[in-house]
C-alpha positions as CSV (number, residue, x, y, z in Angstrom):
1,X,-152.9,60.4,5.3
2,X,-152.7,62.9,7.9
3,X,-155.7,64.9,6.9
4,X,-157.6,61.4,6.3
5,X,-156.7,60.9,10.0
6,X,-157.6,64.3,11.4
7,X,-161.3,63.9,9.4
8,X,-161.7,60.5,10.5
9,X,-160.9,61.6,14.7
10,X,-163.7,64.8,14.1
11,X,-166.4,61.9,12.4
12,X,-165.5,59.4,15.1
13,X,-165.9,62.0,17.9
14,X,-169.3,63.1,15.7
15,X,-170.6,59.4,15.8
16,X,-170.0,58.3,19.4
17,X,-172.2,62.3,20.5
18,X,-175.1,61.1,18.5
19,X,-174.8,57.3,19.1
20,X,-174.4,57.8,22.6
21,X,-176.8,60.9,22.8
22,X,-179.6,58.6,20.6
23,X,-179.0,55.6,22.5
24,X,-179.2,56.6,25.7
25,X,-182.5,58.8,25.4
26,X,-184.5,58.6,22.5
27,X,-183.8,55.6,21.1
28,X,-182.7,53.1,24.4
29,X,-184.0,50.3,22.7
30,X,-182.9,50.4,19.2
31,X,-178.7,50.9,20.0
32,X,-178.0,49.6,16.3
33,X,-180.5,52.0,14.9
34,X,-178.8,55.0,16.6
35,X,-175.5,53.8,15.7
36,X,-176.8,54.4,12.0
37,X,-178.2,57.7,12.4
38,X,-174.7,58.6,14.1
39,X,-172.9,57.6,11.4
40,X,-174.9,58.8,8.6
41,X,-174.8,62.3,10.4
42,X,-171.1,61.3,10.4
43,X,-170.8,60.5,6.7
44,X,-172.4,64.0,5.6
45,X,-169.9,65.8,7.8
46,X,-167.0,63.4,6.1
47,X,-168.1,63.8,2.7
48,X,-167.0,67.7,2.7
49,X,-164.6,67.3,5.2
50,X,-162.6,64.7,2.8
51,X,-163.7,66.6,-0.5
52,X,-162.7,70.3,0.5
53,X,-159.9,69.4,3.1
54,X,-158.1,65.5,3.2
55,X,-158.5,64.8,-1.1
56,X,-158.5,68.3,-2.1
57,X,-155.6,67.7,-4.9
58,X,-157.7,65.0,-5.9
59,X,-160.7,64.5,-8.0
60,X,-160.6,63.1,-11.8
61,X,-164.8,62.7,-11.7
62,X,-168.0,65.2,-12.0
63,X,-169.2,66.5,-8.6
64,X,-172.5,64.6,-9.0
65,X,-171.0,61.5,-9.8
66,X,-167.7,61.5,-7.1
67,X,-170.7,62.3,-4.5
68,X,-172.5,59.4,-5.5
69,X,-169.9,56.9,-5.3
70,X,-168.7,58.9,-1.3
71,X,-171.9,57.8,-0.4
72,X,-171.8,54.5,-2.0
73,X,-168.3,53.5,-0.3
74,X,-169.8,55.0,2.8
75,X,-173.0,53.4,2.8
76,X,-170.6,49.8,2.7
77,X,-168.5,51.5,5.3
78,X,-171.6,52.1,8.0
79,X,-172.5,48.4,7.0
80,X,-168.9,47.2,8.6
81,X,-169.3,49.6,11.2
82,X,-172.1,48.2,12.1
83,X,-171.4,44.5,12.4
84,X,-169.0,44.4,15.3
85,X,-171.7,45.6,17.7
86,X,-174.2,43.2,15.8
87,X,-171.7,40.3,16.8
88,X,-170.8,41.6,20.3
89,X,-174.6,42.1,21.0
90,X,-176.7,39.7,18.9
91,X,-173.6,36.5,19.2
92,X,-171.9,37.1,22.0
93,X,-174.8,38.1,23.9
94,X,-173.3,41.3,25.1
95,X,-176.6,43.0,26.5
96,X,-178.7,43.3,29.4
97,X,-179.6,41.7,30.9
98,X,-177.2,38.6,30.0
99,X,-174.4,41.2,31.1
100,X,-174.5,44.8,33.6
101,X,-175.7,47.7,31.4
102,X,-171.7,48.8,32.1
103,X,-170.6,45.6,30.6
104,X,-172.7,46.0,27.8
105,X,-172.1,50.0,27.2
106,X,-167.6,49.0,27.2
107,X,-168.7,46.3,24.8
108,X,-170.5,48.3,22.1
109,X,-167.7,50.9,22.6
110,X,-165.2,48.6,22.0
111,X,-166.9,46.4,19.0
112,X,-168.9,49.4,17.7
113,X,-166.6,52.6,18.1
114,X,-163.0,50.8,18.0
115,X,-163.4,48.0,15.6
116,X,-166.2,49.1,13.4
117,X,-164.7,52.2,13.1
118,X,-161.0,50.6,12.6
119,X,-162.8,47.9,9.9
120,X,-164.6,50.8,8.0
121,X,-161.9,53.1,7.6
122,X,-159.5,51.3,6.4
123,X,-161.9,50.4,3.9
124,X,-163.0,54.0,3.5
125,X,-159.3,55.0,2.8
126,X,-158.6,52.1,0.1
127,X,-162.0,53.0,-1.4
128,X,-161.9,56.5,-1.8
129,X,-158.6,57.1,-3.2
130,X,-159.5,53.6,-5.6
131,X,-162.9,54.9,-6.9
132,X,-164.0,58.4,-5.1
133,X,-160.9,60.2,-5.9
134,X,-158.8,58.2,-8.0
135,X,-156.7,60.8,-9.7
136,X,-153.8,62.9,-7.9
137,X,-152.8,66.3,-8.3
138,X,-156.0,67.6,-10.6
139,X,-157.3,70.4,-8.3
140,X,-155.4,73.3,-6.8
141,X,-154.5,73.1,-3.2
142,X,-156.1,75.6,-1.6
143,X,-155.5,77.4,2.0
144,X,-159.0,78.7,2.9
145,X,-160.8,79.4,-0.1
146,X,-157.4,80.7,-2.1
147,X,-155.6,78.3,-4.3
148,X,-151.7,78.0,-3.8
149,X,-150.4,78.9,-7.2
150,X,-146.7,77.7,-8.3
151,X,-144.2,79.2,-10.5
152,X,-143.5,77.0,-14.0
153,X,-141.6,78.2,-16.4
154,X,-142.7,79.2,-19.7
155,X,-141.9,77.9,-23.3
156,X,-139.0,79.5,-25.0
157,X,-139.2,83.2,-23.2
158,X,-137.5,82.1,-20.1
159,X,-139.5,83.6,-17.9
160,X,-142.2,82.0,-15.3
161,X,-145.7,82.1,-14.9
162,X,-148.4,81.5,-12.0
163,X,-150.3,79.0,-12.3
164,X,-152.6,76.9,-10.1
């Protein structure tokens, strides 16, 4: 859960750079539109982020087809990301010029970065270990690109081996 946590501060810090960065240049009109991109750039950074780091151990599926179903889970997960700022902004009425552009910035922040974010991962984390990377303990934990290997004894010699 820890590792889940430490990936999920690195994307949300990734988001909010490209959201704000988007939506305050490039895309100033279109704030749910760069909220997207951010987390989509987000998701790619979380996918081997949570594969090679925070579900190492875990796996049970093909590479092709776990990847699909990260995306799949994800593509949900920008989907409730994305409706607290629809809500703040399109229901509430949260945007300028109802509201000061500082109003309106601590109000996507809030519904977009907090709650979205809060909503989505905890869907994210029931998802992934559900479907993504349902079975524990079937890869090697690795530090760095070495694989921790544990002594087991063997059958009938008494001695141990290494294994992974």
């Amino acid at each position: 859960m820890l590792r889940f946590a430490v990936v999920g501060g690195t994307t949300f810090v990734i988001t909010n750079v490209v959201w704000y960065g988007l939506k305050l240049t490039v895309l100033d009109t279109k704030p749910i539109t760069a909220q997207a991109i951010a987390i989509v750039v987000a998701t790619i950074v979380s996918y081997v982020l949570s594969r090679e780091w925070s579900f190492q151990t875990r796996g049970g599926r093909e590479g092709h087809h776990e990847a699909a179903l990260f995306f799949l889970v994800s593509a949900i997960g920008v989907g409730l990301n994305l409706m607290p700022t629809l809500v703040s902004r399109y229901v509430f009425g949260l945007q300028v010029p109802a509201v000061s552009m500082p109003v309106q910035e601590l109000s996507d922040f809030f519904f977009g970065s907090i709650i979205g974010t809060l909503i989505a991962m905890v869907f994210r984390w029931w998802a992934f270990k559900k479907w993504v990377f349902p079975a524990a303990d079937v890869r090697p934990e690795r530090s760095g690109s070495v694989a921790h290997l544990r002594a087991v004894p063997s059958e009938g010699d008494g001695q141990s081996e290494q294994v992974a």
